[in-house]
DODRENVO-799251 format. One record per atom (N, C-alpha, C): x, y, z. Coordinates in steps of 0.1 Angstrom, whole numbers, plus 5000, padded with zeros to 4 digits. Last residue first. Layout:
BEGIN
XYZ/...
//
This chain:
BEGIN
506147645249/505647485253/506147495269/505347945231/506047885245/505447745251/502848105224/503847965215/504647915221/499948225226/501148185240/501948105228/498048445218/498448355214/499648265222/495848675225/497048605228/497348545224/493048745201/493848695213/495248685212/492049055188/492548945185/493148935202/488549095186/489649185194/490449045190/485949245162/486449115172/487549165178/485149425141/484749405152/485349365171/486949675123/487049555127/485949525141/487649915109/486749855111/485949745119/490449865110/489650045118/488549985124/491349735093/491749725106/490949835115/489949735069/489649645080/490349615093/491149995060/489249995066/488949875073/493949895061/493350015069/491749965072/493249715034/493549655049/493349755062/492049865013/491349775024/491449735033/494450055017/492750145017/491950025024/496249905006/496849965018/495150015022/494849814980/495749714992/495649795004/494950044966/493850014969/494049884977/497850094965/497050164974/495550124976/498949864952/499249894962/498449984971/497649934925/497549824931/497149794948/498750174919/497350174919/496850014930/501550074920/500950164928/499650174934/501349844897/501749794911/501049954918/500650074877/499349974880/500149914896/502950224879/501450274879/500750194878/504850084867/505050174882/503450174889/504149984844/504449874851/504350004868/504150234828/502950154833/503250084843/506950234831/506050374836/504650314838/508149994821/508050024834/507550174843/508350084790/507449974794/507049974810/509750244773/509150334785/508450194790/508950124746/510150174752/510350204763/505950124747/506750014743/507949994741/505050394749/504750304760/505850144754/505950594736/506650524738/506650414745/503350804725/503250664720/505450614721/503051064744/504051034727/504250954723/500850954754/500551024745/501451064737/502050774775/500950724765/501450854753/503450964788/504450844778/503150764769/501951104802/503051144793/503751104783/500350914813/499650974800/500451044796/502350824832/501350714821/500850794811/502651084850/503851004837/503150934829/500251104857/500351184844/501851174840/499950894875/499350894861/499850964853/501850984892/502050824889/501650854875/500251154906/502251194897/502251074887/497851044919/498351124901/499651144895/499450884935/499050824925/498150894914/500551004956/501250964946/501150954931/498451004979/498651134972/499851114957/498050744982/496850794970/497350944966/500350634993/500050604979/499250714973/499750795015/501050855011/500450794996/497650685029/497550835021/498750855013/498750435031/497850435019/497850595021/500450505050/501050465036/499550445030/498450545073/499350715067/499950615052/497350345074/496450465072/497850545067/499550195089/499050095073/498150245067/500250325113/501450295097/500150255086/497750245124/498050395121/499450355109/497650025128/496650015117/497150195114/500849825128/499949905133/499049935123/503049655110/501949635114/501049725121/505149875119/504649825105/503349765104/505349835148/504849985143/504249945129/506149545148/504949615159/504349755149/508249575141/507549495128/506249545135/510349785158/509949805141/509049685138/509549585181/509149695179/508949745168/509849235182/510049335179/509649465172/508849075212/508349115198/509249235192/509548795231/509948945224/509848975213/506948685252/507648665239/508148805235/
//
């Protein structure tokens, strides 16, 4: 079956480890916009500075579990054949 290579690398457990570091190194920049815009009370102008910062937060603690369960993992995944 021909797989293709860019979805192979995206799925790898090394891509999914390096984008959760990339999130977590992000995700102070991320905050101290939230607490820049908290603290001159525009959050209700500014509405998509939170919105950045929770999908982020989100996203990296996503990218942390799926890594630890791909590192982690016991079982070995099989073949699958889809060709009749």
């Amino acid at each position: 079956m021909n797989v293709n290579k860019a979805l192979q690398f995206i799925g790898s457990k090394w891509f999914v480890l390096i984008l959760a570091i990339v999130m977590m190194v992000v995700l102070p920049v991320t905050y101290s916009n939230l607490m820049i815009v908290f603290n001159a009370g525009e959050m209700s102008r500014l509405w998509y500075i939170p919105t950045v910062f929770i999908i982020n937060l989100l996203s990296a603690l996503m990218s942390i579990y799926k890594a630890a369960g791909m590192f982690f993992s016991k079982k070995e995944k099989e073949a699958e054949d889809w060709d009749d």
